[in-house]
C-alpha positions in Angstrom: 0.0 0.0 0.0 2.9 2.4 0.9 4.5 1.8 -2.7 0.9 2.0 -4.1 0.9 5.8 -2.7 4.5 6.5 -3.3 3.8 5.1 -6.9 1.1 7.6 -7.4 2.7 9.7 -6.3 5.5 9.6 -8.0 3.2 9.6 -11.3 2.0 12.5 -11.3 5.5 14.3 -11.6 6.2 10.9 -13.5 9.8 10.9 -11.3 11.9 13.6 -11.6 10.0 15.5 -14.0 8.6 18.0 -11.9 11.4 18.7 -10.0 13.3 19.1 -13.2 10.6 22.2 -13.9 11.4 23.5 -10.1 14.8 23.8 -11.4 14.3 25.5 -14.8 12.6 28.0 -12.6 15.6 30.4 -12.8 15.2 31.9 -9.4 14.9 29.0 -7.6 17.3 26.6 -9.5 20.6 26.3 -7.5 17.8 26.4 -4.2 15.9 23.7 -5.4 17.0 20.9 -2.5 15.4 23.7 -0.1 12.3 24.2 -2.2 11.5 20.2 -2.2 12.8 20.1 1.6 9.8 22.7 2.0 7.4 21.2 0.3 8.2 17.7 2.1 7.5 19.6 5.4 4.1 21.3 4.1 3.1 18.2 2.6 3.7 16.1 5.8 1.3 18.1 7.2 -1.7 17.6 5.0 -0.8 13.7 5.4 -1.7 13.8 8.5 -4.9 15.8 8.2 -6.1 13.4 5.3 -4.4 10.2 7.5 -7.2 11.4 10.2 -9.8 10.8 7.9 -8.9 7.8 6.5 -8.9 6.7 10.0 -12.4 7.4 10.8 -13.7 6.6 7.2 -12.0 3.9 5.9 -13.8 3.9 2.4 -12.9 2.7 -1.3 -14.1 6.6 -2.1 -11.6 8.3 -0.2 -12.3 12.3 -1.0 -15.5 11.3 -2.4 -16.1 9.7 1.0 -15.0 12.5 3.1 -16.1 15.3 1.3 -19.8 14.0 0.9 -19.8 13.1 4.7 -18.4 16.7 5.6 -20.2 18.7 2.6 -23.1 16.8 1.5 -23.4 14.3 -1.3 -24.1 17.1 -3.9 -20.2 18.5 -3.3 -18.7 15.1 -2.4 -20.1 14.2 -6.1 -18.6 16.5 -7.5 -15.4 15.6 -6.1 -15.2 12.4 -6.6 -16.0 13.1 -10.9 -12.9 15.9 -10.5 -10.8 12.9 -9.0 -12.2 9.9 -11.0 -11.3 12.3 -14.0 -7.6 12.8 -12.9 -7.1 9.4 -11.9 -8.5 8.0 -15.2 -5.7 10.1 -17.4 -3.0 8.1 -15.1 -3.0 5.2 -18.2 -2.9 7.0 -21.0 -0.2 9.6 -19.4 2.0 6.4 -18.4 1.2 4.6 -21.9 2.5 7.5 -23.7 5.5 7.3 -21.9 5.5 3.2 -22.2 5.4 3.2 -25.9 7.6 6.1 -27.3 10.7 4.8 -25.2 10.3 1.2 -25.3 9.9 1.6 -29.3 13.4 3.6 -29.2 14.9 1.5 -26.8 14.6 -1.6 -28.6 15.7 -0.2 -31.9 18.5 1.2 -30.6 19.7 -1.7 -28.8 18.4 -4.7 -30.8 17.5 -3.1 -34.2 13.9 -3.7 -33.7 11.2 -1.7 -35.6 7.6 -1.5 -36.2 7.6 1.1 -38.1 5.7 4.4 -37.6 3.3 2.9 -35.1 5.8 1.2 -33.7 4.8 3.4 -30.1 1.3 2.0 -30.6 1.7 -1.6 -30.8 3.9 -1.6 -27.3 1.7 1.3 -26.0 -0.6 -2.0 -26.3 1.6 -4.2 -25.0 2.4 -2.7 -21.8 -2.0 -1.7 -21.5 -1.9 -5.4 -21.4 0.2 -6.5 -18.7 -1.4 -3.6 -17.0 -4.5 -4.7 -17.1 -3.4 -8.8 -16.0 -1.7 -7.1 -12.5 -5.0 -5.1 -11.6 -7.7 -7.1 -12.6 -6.3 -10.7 -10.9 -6.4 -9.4 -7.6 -5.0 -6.5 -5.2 -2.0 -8.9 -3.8 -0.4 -9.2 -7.4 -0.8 -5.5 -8.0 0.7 -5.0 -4.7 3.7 -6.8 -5.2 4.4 -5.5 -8.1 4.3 -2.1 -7.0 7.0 -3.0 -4.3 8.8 -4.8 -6.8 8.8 -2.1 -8.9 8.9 0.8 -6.6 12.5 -0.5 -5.3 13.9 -0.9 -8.6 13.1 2.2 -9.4 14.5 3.7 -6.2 17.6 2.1 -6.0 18.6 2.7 -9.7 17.8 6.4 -8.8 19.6 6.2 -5.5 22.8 4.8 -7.4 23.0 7.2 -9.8 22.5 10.4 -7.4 25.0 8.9 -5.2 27.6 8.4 -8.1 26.8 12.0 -9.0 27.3 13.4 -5.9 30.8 11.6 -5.2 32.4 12.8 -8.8 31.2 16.3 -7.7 33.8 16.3 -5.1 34.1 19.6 -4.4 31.4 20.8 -6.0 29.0 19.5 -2.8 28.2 22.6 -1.6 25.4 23.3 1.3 24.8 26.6 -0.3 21.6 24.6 -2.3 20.2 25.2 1.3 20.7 28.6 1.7 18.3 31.0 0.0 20.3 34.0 0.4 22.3 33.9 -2.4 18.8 33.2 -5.0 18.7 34.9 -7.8 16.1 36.6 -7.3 16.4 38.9 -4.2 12.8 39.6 -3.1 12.0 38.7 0.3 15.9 38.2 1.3 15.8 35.4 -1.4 12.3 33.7 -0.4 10.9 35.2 -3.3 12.7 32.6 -5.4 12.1 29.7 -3.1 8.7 30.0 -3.2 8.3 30.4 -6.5 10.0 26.9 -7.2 8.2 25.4 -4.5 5.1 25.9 -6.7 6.7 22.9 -9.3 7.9 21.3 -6.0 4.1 20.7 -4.4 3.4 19.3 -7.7 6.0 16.2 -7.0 3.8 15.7 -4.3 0.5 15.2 -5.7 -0.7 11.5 -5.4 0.1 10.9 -1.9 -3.3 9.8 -0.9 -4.2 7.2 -3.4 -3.5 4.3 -1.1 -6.8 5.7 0.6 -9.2 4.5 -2.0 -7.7 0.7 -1.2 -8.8 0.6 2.9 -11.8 -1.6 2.1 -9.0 -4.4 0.9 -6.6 -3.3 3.3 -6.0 -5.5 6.8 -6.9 -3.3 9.6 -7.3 -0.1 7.1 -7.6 2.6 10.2 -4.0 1.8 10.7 -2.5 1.1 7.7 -3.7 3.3 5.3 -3.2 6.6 7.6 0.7 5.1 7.5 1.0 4.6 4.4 -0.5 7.8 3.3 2.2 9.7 5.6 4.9 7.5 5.1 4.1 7.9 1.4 5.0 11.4 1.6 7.9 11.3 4.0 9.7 8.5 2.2 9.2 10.2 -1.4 9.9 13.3 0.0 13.6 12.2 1.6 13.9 10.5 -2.0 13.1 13.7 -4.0 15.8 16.2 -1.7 18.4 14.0 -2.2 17.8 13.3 -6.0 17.6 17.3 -6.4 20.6 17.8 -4.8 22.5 15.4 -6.5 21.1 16.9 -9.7 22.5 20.0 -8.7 26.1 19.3 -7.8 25.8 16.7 -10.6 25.1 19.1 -13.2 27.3 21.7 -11.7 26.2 24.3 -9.2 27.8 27.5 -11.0 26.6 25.9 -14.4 23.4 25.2 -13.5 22.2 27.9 -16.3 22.6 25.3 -18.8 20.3 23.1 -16.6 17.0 23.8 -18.5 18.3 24.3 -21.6 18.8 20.3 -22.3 15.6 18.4 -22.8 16.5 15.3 -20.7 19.3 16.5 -17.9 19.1 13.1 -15.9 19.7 10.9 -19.2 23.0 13.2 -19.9 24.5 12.8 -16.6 23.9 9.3 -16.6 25.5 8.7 -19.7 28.3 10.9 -18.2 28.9 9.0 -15.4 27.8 6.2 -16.3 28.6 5.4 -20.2 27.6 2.3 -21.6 25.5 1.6 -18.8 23.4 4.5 -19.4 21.0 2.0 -20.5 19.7 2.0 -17.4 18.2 4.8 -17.0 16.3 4.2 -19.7 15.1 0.9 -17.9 14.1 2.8 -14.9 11.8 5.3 -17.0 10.3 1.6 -18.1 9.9 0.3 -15.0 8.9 3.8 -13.0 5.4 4.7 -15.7 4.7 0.7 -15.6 4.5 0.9 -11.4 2.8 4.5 -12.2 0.3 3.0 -14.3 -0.1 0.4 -12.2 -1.3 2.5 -9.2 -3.6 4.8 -11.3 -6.0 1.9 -12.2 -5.8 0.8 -8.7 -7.0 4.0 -7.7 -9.6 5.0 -10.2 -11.4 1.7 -10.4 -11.3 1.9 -6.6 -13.1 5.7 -6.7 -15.5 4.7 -9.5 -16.5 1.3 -7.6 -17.5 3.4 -4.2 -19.0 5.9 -7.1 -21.1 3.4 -8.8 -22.3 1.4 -4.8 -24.0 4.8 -4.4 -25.6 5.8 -7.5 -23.3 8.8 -8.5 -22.4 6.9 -11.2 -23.8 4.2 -13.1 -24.2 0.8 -11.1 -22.2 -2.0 -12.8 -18.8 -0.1 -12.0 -19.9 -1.7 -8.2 -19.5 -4.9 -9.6 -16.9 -7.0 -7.8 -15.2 -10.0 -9.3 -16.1 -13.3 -7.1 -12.6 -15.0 -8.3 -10.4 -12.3 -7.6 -12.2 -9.6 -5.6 -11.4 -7.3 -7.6 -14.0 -4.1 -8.9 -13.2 -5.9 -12.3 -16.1 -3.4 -14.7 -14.0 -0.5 -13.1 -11.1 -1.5 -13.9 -11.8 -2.8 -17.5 -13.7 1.1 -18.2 -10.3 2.3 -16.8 -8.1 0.5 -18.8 -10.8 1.3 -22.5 -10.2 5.0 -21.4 -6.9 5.0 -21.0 -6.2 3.2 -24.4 -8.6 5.1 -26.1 -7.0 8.4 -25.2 -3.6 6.9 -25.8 -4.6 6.3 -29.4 
């Protein structure tokens, strides 16, 4: 469940993505460790808050839940259509990722093509598999997730660490001190909170282990730790990517930062060569955990949706094999391919 939320998480920003943006910000670019650290502590905060009602209303509707028990049904609908909607462009976000780079990947490295569509047909592919680890049951998507989720983690891990050690003296703590921004409103806040804008973004996604606490074990404890842990663990994970991106890059050339289109891939191959392969292996394995998540989370919303009438009544459906709210998740997964295609 913790890898679940991390995962979404994680999507929404699809990795380092967003924190990439926090640092094309040009005022808060050298800061952007602080920004994230920031962020993490703001972020920790709403955990917590949205932890305390998981607690008391362990529900497959999570915000739909809460907000139609503290609003009314008429606002808590709308809510859970804003979040259904979000949640339901998870696939197609993650299959458009899924696609274009396993289509290069395997014609740079094996000479494989499929021609112009080639993106399509493993765009496919990879809706597939997809759909086998959420429809047989919450267990195999779980494990997968944590399968996944470390992968991803430590591949990311390695590389910031090797990134930070060839800095050598380029490690600087000055990434934490927002006096020298370049922008000087506010004593140098100005710029810190402008990045910290991109930097709540990375967030986003914490909660969607919340939607899961009917298939949970003892939900009223798990998922309020796993929603917190989701954002403290990430969080940790995101400062020190950023400020290995930093020193990686170079902090009195971090100018050039934002004018390359895929920073992370260049200093891999820099430091890395040959291998840089695998970074291209944890983009793979990062939007096929993302994807993963997403359908966990919108077939879980639109299930609790369609048990109460807000939306149409099959989506309640639950499979008697596997358990699983399978006509959610198949309308999840025809959504996500059709806007993929």
């Amino acid at each position: 469940m913790l890898f679940l939320s991390a995962q979404v998480e994680k999507e929404k920003t699809n990795d380092l993505r967003i924190l990439y943006y926090t640092g094309t910000n040009k005022t808060a670019r050298k800061r952007q460790p602080l920004a994230v650290l920031i962020a993490l502590i703001v972020c920790s905060l709403i955990a917590l808050n949205i932890g305390s009602l998981a607690r008391h209303l362990p529900s497959a509707g999570g915000y739909f839940t809460y907000v139609s028990r503290g609003l009314g049904s008429p606002v808590g609908w709308l809510t859970g259509w804003l979040f259904s909607l979000t949640y339901l462009l998870i696939v197609p976000l993650q299959l458009l990722v899924l696609g274009p780079v396993m289509d290069s990947a395997v014609n740079q490295y094996f000479h494989l093509s499929f021609g112009a569509a080639g993106w399509a047909v493993w765009a496919m592919v990879f809706a597939v598999i997809v759909f086998g680890l959420t429809y047989f049951g919450i267990k195999i998507s779980a494990d997968t997730s944590v399968v996944l989720g470390a992968i991803e983690i430590s591949i990311f891990v390695l590389l910031s660490i090797w990134l930070i050690v060839t800095a050598g003296n380029g490690n600087t703590a000055a990434t934490f001190n927002p006096a020298s921004s370049l922008e000087p409103g506010l004593n140098g806040w100005q710029g810190i909170l402008h990045g910290m804008i991109f930097a709540f973004l990375a967030f986003a996604g914490f909660e969607s282990s919340a939607p899961l606490a009917e298939e949970a074990h003892n939900p009223r404890r798990t998922v309020p730790r796993a929603i917190l842990l989701a954002v403290v663990s990430i969080g940790v994970f995101y400062v020190f990517c950023s400020y290995a991106g930093v020193v990686g890059w170079g902090f009195n050339n971090i100018a050039k930062y934002p004018l390359d289109p895929n920073p992370w891939g260049t200093m891999a191959n820099r430091v890395w060569g040959a291998f840089s392969f695998i970074a291209i292996f944890a983009i793979l394995n990062s939007a096929l955990a993302n994807a993963n998540a997403g359908v966990n989370a919108a077939s879980r919303v639109l299930y609790a949706m369609g048990r109460t009438n807000t939306l149409p009544a099959p989506l309640m459906h639950i499979n008697a094999r596997f358990r699983t709210p399978d006509l959610a998740i198949i309308f999840t997964m025809i959504v996500g391919v059709v806007f993929t295609l």
